[in-house]
VMD Tcl script that draws the C-alpha trace (Angstrom):
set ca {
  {39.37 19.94 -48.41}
  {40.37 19.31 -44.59}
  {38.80 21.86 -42.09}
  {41.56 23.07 -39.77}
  {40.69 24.79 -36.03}
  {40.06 28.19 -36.45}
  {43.14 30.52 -35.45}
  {43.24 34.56 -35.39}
  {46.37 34.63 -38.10}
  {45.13 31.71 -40.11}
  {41.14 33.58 -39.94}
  {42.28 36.85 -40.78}
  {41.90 37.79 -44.55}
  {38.27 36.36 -43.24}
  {37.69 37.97 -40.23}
  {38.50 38.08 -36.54}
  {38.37 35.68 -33.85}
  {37.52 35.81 -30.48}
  {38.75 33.19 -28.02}
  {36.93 33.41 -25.26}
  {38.73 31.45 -22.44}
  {39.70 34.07 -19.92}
  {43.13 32.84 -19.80}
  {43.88 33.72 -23.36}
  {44.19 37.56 -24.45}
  {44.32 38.31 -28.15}
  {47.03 39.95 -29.79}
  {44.18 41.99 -31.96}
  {42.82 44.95 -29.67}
  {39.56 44.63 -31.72}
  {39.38 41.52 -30.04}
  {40.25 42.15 -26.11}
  {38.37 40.52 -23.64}
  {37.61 42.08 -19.90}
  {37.39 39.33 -17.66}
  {36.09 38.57 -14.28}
  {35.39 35.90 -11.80}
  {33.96 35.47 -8.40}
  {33.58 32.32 -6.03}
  {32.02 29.68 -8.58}
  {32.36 31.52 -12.00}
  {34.68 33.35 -14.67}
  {33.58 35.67 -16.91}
  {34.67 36.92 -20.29}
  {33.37 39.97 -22.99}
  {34.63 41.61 -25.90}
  {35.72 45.20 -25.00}
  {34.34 46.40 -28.13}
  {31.31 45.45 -29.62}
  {31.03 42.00 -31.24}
  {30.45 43.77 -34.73}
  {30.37 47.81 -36.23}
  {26.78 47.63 -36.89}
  {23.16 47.01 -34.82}
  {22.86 43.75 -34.92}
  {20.09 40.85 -34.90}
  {20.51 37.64 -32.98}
  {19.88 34.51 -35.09}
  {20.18 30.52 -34.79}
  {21.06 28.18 -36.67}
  {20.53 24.42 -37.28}
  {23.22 23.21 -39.86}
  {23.57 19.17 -41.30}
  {26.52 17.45 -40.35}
  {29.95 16.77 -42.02}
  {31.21 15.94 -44.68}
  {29.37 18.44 -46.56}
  {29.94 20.03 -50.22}
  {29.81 24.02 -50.42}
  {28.06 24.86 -53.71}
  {26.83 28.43 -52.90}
  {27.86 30.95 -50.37}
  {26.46 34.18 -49.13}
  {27.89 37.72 -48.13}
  {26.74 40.63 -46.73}
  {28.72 44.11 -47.94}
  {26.90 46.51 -44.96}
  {27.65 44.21 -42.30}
  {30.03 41.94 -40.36}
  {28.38 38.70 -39.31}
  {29.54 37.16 -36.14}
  {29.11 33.54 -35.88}
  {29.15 31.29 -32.14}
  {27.95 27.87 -31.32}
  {25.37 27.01 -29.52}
  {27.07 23.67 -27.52}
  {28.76 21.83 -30.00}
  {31.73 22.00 -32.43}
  {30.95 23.50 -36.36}
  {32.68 24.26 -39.60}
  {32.54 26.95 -41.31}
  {33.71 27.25 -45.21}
  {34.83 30.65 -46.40}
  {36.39 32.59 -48.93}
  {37.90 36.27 -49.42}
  {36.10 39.13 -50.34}
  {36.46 40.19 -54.00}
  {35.41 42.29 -56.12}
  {33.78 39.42 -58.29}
  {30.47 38.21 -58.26}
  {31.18 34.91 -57.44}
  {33.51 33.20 -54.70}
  {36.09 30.80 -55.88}
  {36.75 27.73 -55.05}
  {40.48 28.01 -55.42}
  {40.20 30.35 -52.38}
  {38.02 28.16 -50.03}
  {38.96 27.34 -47.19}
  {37.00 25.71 -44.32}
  {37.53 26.13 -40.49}
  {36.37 24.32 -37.04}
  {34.78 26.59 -34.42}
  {34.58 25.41 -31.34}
  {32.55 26.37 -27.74}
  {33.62 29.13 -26.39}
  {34.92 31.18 -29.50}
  {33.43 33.53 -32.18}
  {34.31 34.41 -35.84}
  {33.55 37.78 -36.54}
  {33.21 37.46 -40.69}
  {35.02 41.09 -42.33}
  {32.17 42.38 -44.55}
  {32.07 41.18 -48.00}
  {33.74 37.42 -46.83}
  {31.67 35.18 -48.93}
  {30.45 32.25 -46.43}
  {28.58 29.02 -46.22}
  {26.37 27.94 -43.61}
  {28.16 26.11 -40.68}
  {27.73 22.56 -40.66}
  {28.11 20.32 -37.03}
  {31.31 18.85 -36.71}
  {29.77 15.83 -34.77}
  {26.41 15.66 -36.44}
  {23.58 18.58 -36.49}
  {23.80 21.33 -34.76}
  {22.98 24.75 -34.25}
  {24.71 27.88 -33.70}
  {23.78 31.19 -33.03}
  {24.62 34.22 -35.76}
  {24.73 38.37 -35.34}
  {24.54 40.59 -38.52}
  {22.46 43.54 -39.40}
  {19.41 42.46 -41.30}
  {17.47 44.27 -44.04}
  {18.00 47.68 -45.89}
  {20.47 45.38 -48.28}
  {17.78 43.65 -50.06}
  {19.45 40.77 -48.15}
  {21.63 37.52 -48.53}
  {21.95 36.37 -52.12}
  {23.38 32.98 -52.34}
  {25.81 32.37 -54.90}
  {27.24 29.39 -56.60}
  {30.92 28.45 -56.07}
  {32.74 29.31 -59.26}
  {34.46 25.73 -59.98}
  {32.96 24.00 -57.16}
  {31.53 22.72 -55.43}
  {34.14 21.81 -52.59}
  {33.87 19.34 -50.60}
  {34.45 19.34 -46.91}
  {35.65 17.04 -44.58}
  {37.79 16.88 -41.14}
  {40.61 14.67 -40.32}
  {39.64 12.14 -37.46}
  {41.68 13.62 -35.09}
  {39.60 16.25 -34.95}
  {36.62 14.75 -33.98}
  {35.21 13.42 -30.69}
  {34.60 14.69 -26.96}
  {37.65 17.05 -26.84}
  {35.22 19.28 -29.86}
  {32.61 19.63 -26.52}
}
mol new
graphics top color blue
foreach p $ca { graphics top sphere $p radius 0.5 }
foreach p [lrange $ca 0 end-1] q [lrange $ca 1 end] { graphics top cylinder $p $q radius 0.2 }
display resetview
């Protein structure tokens, strides 16, 4: 499977996305940005919080592409927002069900790149992201403990394999 860049209508049965170059306002209110600049520097922010619940900061280091997604987490009290740290990643995904497995049918795998965040809906079973260009980390938000926390799960009929096409790699991911 080919990882595509991450867009708001292609992300949503997933979550939300929040693109945040100044220059670009979402469509979704969730995902308004207030922006501001003085001599030297622009500045962005989500209007709303970044997710519904308290949330921890976490990081991140994930392997490099290609990569095959076997199991997947999710989390059903939380959204989990997900941001790189400096370089492009991939995230694999599928749709919430009411299963207790995700299916691989239904995966479907997406580039992130600096300056934008995924906000994962709760219950969107997820993989860890992997570095587009090699390893690298990324930072995550969620709510942690009270849920007995994340179970990993294998991929019913996978695993999938994930790869990018070429033109999607190089210094224009940076």
């Amino acid at each position: 499977m080919l990882a595509t860049e991450v867009r708001a209508e292609d992300f949503a049965p997933f979550g939300r996305v929040h693109a945040m170059a100044p220059a670009i306002q979402p469509e979704d209110p969730a995902a308004r940005l207030v922006v501001s600049a003085g001599d030297g520097w622009s500045d962005a922010y989500t209007a709303n919080p970044l997710i519904s619940t308290n949330g921890s900061l976490g990081m991140t280091l994930g392997a490099g592409l290609p990569f095959a997604t076997s199991q997947m987490e999710r989390h059903l009290a939380t959204e989990e927002a997900l941001f790189t740290a400096g370089s492009a990643v991939v995230l694999a995904v599928a749709p919430p069900n009411e299963g207790r497995y995700p299916e691989a049918h239904a995966v479907r795998a997406f580039i992130i790149k600096p300056g934008t965040a995924v906000v994962l809906h709760q219950g969107t079973w997820h993989d860890a992201c992997h570095g587009l260009d090699g390893e690298a980390h990324y930072y995550w938000m969620a709510t942690c403990g009270g849920d007995g926390g994340p179970t990993w799960t294998d991929v019913s009929g996978g695993p999938v394999h994930i790869s990018v096409d070429a033109s999607n790699t190089g210094a224009e991911n940076g």
